[in-house]
C-alpha positions in Angstrom: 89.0 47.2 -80.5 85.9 45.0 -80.4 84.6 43.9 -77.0 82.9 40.9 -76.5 79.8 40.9 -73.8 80.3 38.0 -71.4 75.9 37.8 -72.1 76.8 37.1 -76.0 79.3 34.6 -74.8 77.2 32.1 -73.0 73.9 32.9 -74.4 75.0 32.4 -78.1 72.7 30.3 -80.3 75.9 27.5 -81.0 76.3 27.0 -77.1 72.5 27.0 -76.4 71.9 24.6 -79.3 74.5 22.4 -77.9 73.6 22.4 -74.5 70.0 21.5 -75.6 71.0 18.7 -77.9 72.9 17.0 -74.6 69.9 17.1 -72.7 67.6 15.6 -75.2 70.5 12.8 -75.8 70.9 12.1 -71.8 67.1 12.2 -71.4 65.9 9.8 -74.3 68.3 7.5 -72.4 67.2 7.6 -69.5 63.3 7.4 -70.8 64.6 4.8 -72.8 65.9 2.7 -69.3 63.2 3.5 -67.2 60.5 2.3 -70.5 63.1 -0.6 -70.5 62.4 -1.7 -67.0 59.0 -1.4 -66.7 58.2 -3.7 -70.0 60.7 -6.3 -68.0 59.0 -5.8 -64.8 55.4 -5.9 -66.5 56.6 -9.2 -68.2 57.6 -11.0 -64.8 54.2 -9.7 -63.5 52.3 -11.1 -66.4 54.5 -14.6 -66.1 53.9 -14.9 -62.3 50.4 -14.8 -62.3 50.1 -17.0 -64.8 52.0 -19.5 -63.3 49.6 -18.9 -60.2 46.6 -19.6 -62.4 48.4 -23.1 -63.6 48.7 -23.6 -60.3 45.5 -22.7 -59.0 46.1 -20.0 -57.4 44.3 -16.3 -57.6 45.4 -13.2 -56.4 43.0 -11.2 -54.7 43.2 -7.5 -55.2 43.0 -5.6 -52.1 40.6 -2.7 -51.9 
């Protein structure tokens, strides 16, 4: 009779391997999204103030 250890069980290399390749999948979305919204948000920046400049106007950075 062969008995299995429960530490084999859940510290085998096909679950670890698994597990990792979900949490490289889920966090290269989520890098993606975040890297997504700051290029969008940098671009309204950008666009604003230079629709203040046509306009005449200049922000003033506060110190």
């Amino acid at each position: 009779m062969v008995v299995k250890s429960p530490v084999n069980d859940w510290t085998s290399p096909a679950n670890d391997s698994q597990e990792h390749l979900n949490v490289d999948k889920t966090d290269k979305v989520v890098m993606s999204k975040i890297l997504t919204l700051f290029r969008i948000s940098n671009f309204w920046a950008e666009t604003i103030a230079d629709s203040q400049k046509l306009h005449g106007i200049e922000l003033v950075e506060m110190r």
